[in-house]
C-alpha positions as CSV (number, residue, x, y, z in Angstrom):
1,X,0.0,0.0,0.0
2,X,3.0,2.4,0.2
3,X,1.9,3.3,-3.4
4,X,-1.5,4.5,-2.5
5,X,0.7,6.4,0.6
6,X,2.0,8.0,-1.9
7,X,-1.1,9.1,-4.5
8,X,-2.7,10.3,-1.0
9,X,0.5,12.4,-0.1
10,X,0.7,13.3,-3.5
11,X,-2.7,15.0,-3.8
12,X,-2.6,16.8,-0.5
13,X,0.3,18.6,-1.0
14,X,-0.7,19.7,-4.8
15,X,-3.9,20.4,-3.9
16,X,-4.7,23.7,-4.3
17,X,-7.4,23.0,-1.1
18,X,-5.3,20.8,1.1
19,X,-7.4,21.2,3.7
20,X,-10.5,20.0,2.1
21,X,-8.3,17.1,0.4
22,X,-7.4,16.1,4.1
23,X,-10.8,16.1,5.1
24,X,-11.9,13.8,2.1
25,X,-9.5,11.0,3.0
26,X,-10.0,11.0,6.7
27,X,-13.6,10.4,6.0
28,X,-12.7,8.0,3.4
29,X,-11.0,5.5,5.7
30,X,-13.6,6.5,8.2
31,X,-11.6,8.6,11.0
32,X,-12.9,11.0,13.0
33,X,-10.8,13.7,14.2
34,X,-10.8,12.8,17.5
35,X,-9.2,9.1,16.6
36,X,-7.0,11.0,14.3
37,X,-5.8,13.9,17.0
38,X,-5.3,11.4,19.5
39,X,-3.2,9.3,17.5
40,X,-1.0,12.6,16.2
41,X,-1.0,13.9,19.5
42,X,-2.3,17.2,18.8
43,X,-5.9,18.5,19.5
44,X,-8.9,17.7,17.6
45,X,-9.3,22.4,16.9
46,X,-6.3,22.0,15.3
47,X,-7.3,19.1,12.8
48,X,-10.3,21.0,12.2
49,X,-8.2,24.2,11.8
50,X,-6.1,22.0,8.6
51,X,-9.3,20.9,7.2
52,X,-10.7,24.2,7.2
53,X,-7.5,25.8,5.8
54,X,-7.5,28.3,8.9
55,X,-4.0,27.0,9.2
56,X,-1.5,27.7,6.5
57,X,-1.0,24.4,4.1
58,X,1.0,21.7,6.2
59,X,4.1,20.8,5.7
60,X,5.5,17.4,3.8
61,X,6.5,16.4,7.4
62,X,3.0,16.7,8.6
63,X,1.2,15.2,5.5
64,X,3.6,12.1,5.8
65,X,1.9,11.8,9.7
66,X,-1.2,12.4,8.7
67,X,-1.8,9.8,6.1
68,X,0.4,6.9,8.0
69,X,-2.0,7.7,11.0
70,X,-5.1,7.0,8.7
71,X,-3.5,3.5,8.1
72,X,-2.5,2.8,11.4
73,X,-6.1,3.9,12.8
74,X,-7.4,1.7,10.0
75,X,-5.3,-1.5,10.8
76,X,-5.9,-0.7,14.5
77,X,-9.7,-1.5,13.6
78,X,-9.6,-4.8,11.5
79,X,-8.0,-3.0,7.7
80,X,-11.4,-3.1,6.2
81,X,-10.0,0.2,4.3
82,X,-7.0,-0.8,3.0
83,X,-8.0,-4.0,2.2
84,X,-11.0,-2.5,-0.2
85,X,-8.0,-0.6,-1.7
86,X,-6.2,-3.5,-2.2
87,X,-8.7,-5.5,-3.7
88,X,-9.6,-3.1,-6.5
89,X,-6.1,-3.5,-8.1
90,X,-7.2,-6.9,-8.8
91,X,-10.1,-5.9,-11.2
92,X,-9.3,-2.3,-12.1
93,X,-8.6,-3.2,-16.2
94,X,-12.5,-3.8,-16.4
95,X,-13.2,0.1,-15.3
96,X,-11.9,2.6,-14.1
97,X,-12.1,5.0,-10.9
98,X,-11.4,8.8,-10.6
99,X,-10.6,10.4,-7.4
100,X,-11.8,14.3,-6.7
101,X,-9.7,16.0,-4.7
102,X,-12.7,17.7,-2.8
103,X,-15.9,17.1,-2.4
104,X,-18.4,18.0,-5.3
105,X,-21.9,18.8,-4.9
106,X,-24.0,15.9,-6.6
107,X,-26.1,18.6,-8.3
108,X,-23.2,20.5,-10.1
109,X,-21.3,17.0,-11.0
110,X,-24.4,16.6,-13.4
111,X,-24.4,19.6,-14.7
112,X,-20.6,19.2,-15.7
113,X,-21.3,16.3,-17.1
114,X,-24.7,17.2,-18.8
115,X,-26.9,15.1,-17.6
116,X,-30.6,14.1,-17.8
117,X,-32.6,13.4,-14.9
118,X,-34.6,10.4,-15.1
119,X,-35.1,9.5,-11.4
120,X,-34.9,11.0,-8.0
121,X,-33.5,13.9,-9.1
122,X,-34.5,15.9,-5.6
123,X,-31.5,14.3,-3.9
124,X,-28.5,15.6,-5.5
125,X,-28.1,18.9,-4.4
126,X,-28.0,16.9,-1.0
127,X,-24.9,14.6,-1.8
128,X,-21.6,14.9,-2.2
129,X,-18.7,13.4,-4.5
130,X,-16.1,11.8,-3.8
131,X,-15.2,10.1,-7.1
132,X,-16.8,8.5,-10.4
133,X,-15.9,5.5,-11.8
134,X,-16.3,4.6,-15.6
135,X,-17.4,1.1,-16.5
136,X,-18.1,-0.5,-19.2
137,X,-21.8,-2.3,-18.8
138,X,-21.1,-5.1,-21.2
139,X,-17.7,-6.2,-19.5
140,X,-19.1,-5.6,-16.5
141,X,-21.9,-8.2,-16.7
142,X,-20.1,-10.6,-18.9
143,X,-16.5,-10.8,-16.6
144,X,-16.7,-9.1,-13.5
145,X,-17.5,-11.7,-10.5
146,X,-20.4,-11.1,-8.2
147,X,-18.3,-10.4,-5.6
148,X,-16.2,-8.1,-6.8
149,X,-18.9,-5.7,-8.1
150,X,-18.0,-3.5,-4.6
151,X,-14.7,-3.3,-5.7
152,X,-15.6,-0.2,-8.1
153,X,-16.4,1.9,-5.5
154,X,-12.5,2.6,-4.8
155,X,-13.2,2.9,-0.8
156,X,-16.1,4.8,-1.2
157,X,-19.6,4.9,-2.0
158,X,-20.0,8.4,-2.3
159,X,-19.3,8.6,-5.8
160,X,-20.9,8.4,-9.3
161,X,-21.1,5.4,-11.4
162,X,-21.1,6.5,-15.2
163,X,-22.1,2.7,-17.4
164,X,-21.2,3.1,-20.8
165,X,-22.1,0.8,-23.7
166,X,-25.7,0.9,-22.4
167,X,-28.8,-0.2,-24.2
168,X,-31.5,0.8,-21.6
169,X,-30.2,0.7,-18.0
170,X,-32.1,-2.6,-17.1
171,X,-28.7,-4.4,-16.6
172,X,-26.4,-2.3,-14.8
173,X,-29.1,-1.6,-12.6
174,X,-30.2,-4.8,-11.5
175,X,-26.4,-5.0,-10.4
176,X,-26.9,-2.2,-8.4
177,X,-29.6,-3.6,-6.6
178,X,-28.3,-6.7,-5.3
179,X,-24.7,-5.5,-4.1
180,X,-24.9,-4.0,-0.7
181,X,-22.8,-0.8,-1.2
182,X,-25.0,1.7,-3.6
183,X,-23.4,4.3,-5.1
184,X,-24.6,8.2,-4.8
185,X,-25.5,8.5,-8.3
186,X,-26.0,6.9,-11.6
187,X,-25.4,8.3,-15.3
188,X,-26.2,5.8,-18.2
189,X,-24.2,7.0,-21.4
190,X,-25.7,7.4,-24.7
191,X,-29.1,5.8,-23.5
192,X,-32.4,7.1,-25.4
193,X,-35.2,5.5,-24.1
194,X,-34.2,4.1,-19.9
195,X,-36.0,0.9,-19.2
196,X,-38.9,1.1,-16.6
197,X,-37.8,-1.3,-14.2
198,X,-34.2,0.4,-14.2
199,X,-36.2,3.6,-13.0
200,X,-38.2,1.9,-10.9
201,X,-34.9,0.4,-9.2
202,X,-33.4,3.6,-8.7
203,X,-36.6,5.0,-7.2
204,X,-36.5,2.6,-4.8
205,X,-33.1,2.7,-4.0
206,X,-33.2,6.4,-3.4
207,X,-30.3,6.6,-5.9
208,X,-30.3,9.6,-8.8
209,X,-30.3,8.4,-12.0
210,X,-29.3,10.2,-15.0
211,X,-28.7,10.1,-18.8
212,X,-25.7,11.6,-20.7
213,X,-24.6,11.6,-24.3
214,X,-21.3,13.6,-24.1
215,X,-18.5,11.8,-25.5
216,X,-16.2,9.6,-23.5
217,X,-13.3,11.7,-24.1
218,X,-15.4,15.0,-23.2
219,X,-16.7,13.5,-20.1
220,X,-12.7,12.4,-19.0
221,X,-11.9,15.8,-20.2
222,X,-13.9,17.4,-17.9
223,X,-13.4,14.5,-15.1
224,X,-9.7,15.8,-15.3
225,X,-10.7,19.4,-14.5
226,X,-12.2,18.6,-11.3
227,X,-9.4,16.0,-10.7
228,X,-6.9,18.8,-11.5
């Protein structure tokens, strides 16, 4: 995992929002900032203060702390984390998964990526981002295990799955429906007409569901200048 260290490190310390970056992964692996203060021996105000950016960007010293703390506090607790992040190296080639370096508003991801509403649209200027994974529907169904379905959400399932090579939504949603972890929103690519029991899915699920026909290389363009 010392690569993924590193990705973490990496994106703190270019971020132009560190603070908000550091926020994102502590609630990624699922730290408070009380676990996370005690553990760096510093007080829980001045974690906050980071996050907030009401302290001035931290140091390499500190960022290397921070993130070994989230992996210790993490192992400490069983390594459900870092064991999700393991696993989706194993199955990546079949999609693949975009981190944000903040948190983006459900509501404005759509717009970006011009979607359609089909279904419980109401709910997305309640969530936030953390990510987006790309998958291909028809790969998806044909060689990607049961099991391994979770393994998408790249330690989090506050993110947007976009399915391309769609025909009407019916399949990628069932797939939703039977996994446990449900992602915060759903954007079928080049779809026309979305299959009723796909909506009806989603509407059950409490899960947005949306339609886009930009290009794949306009939506990773775009992907890129949130990433970036």
């Amino acid at each position: 995992m010392e690569s993924l260290k590193i990705k973490i490190a990496g994106e703190i310390s270019l971020s132009k929002d560190p603070g908000s970056t550091m926020k994102k992964w502590r609630e990624v692996f699922g730290t408070s900032q009380t676990e996370l203060s005690h553990y760096l021996k510093i007080s829980p105000s001045t974690i906050s203060d980071y996050e907030s950016n009401r302290r001035k960007s931290p140091g390499i010293a500190v960022v290397r702390r921070f993130v070994d703390a989230l992996f210790e506090i993490d192992s400490q607790k069983g390594g459900e984390v870092t064991k999700k992040f393991r696993e989706v190296e194993d199955t990546k080639a079949l999609y693949e998964a975009i981190d944000f370096l903040k948190p983006v508003n459900a509501k404005e991801f759509c717009k970006m990526m011009e979607a359609k509403v089909i279904a419980v649209g109401d709910k997305l200027g309640q969530r936030n981002i953390f990510g987006c994974t790309i998958l291909d529907s028809i790969k998806m169904i044909l060689e990607l295990p049961y099991e391994s379905f979770i393994k998408i959400y790249s330690g989090t399932s506050e993110r947007a799955l976009i399915f391309m090579h769609v025909s009407t939504g019916r399949s990628p949603m069932i797939a939703v429906r039977v996994t446990p972890i449900k992602p915060a929103v759903i954007i079928l690519h080049g779809v026309t007409e979305v299959d009723k029991l796909a909506v009806k899915i989603a509407e059950s699920e409490g899960i947005p569901l949306l339609i886009t026909k930009l290009s794949l290389d306009e939506i990773k363009k775009r992907l890129k200048e949130i990433v970036y």
